[in-house]
N, C-alpha and C positions, 0 to 999 in steps of 0.2 A: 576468457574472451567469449566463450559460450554466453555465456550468462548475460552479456552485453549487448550480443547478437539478437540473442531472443527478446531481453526487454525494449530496444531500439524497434521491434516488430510487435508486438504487441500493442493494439489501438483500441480502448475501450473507456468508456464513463467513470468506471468504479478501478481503474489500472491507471497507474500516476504516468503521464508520457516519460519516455527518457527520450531527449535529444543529440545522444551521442556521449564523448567523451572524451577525459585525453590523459596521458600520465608521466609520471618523474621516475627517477630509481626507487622511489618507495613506497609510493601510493598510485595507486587510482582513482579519479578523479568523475563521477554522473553528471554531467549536468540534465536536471529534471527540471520540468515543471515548477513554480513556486508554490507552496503551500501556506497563505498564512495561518490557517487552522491550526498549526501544529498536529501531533499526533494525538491517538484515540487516548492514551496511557495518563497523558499529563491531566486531560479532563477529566478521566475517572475517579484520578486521588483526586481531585475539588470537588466530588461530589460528595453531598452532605451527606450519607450513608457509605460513601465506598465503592458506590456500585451503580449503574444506572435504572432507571425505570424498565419495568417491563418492555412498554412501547419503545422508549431508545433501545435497547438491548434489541428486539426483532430487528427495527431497521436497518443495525451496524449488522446485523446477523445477515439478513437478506441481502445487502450491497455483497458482501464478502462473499457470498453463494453464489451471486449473478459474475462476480468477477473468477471464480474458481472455475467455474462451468466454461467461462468462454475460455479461459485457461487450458483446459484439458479438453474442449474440441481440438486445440492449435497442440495437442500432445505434448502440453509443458503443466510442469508440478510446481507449488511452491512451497518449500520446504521449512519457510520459518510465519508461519502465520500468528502473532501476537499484536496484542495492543501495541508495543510502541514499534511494529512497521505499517500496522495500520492508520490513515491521516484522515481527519474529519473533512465535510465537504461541506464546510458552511455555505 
């Protein structure tokens, strides 16, 4: 429920909104923001090397740093930072 509370409060550019939420006996349920992007993971295996360009790599780099930063002003961690929670921003 922590974890609900704080993304529900968190409001940034590069930080996916969460709109609240609701749940059953077995699951719990985000409703977020939509993303058509998809995530960062799916577009990296299509790229023709594996891997992105220097230039994409900085910018995914830098978005993630400005959201960590405001993160930890508001004295919250995240604790599984990987390409497929990260979502592009086309």
């Amino acid at each position: 429920m922590r974890e609900i509370e704080i993304g529900c409060h968190l409001k940034h550019e590069n930080i996916l909104p969460m709109h609240g939420f609701f749940f059953d006996k077995d699951r719990v349920y985000l409703i977020l923001e939509y993303t058509p992007g998809g995530e960062i993971f799916g577009e990296l295996k299509s790229q023709p090397r594996g891997y992105y360009s220097e230039g994409q790599a900085g910018n995914i780099a830098y978005q993630v740093c400005k959201a960590v930063q405001y993160c930890h002003k508001k004295d919250v961690i995240h604790r599984d930072i990987k390409p497929e929670n990260l979502l592009r921003s086309d």
